[in-house]
N, C-alpha and C positions, 0 to 999 in steps of 0.2 A: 158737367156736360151731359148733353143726350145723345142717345144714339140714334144716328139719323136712319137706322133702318128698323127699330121695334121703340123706341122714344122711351128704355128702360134708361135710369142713370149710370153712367158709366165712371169707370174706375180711375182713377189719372196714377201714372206713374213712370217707368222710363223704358223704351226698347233697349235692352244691350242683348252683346254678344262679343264670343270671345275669337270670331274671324267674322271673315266677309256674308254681308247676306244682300239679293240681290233678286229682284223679279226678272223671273223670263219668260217672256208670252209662251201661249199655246202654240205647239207649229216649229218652236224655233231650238234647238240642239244645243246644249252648255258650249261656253267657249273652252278651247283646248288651253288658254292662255286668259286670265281675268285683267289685261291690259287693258286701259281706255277703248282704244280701235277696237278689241273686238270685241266688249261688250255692247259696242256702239254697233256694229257689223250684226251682232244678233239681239238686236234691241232690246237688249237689260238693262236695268236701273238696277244703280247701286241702292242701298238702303242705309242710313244709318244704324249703326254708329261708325262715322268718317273717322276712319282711326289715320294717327301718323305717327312719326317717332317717337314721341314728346308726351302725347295725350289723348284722348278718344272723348269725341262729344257724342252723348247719349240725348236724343233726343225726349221730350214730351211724349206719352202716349196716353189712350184712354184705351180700356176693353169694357166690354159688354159682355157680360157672364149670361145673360140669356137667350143672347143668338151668336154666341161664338166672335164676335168682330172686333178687331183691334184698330183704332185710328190715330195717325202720326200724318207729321207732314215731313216731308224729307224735302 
């Protein structure tokens, strides 16, 4: 794959993690609670890996070692 912001080839391999990882705009204050409602309340997106009792799926990713950028899709 290329990287769609400097077009160097990029690396493919997996996001993990061993808890929750999760974007949260500019502006907006962690939730006191990472329940659905209110990361929905302060518009975060979860991030893979969707873990549950049983198993965790690690999604696809690519980085780009020469402009720092990693891309997944979640």
């Amino acid at each position: 794959m290329r990287c769609p912001y400097c077009n160097s080839d990029m690396e493919k391999g997996q996001l993990k993690s061993k808890g929750g990882v999760f974007f949260l705009p500019d502006g907006e204050k962690s939730p006191k609670l990472y329940t659905k409602s209110q990361m929905m309340k302060h518009r975060a997106v979860y991030l893979p890996p969707y873990v549950n009792f049983f198993s965790a799926e690690f999604p696809t990713a690519y980085i780009c070692r020469m402009c720092s950028k990693i891309v997944i899709d979640y």
